[in-house]
C-alpha positions in Angstrom: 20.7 -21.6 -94.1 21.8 -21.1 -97.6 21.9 -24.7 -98.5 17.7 -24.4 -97.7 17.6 -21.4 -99.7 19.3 -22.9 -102.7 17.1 -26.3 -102.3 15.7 -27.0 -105.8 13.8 -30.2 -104.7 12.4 -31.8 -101.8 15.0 -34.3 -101.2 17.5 -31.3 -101.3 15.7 -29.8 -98.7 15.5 -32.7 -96.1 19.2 -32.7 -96.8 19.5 -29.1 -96.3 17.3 -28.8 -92.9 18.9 -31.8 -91.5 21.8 -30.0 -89.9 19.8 -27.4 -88.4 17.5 -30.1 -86.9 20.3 -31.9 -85.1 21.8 -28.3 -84.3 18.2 -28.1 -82.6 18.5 -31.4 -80.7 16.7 -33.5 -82.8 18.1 -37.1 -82.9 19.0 -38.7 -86.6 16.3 -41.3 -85.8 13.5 -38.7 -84.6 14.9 -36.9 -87.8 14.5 -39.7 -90.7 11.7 -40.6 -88.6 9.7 -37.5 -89.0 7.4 -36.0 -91.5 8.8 -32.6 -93.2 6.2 -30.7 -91.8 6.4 -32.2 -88.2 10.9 -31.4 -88.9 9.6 -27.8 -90.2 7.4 -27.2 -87.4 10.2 -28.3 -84.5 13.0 -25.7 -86.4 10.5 -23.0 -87.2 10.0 -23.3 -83.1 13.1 -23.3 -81.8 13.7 -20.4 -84.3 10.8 -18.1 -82.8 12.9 -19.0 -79.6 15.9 -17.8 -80.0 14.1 -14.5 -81.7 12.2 -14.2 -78.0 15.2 -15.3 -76.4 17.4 -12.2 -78.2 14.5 -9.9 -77.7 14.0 -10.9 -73.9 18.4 -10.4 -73.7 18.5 -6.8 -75.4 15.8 -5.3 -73.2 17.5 -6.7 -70.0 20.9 -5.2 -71.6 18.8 -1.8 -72.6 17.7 -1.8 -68.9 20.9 -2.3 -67.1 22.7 0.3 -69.1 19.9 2.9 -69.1 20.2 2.2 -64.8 24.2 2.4 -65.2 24.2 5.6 -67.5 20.9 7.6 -65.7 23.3 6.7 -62.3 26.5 8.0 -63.4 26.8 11.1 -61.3 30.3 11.8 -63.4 28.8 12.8 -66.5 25.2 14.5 -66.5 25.2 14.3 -69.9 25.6 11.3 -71.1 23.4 10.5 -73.6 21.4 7.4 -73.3 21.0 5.1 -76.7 18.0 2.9 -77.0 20.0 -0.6 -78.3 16.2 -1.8 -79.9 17.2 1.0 -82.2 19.5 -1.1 -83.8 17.6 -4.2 -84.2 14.5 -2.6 -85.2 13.6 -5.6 -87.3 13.5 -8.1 -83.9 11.1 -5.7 -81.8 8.6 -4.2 -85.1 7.8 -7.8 -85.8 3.6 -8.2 -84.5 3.5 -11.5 -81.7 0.8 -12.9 -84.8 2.7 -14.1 -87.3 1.2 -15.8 -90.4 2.3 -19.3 -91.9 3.7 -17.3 -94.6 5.8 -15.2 -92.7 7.1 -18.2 -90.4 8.4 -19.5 -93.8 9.7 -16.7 -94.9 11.6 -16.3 -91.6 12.6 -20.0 -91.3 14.5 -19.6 -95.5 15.5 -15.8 -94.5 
């Protein structure tokens, strides 16, 4: 990811995005065969899905523990800690976003 931040060109960039295109599934020939904006478009995707996937894995983790920790009869007061708390960032982000904040994402 740094080597797209640090791109100073768009050749440099092609060469930058190309391991995280592969690391995405994309085949070298779909890759060299593709437009930027159709290679931009497939990472920025499977980005956003790994973001819902991590989202979708911490609430199943947040509910299992709450059960576990409501249902320990041992301790009555244990104290239950919300896990979105600390990735605030992942769950105040709106469904909507905008091209620019899809880049901004994609180079962050």
């Amino acid at each position: 990811m740094q080597n797209i931040k640090d791109a100073n060109n768009l050749i440099d960039l092609i060469y930058a995005i190309e391991p995280l295109a592969y690391y995405f599934d994309m085949k070298p020939f779909e890759f060299w065969n593709s437009r930027y904006s159709e290679i931009n478009i497939y990472c920025q995707t499977h980005l956003i899905k790994i973001f819902d996937d991590l989202r979708r894995e911490i609430d199943l983790q947040e509910a299992v523990t709450n059960k576990l920790i409501a249902g320990d009869c041992m301790n009555q007061n244990a104290e239950i800690i919300m896990i979105r708390d600390n990735y605030k960032e992942l769950f105040e982000q709106e469904q909507e976003q905008t091209l620019e904040d899809q880049r901004r994402l994609f180079k962050g």
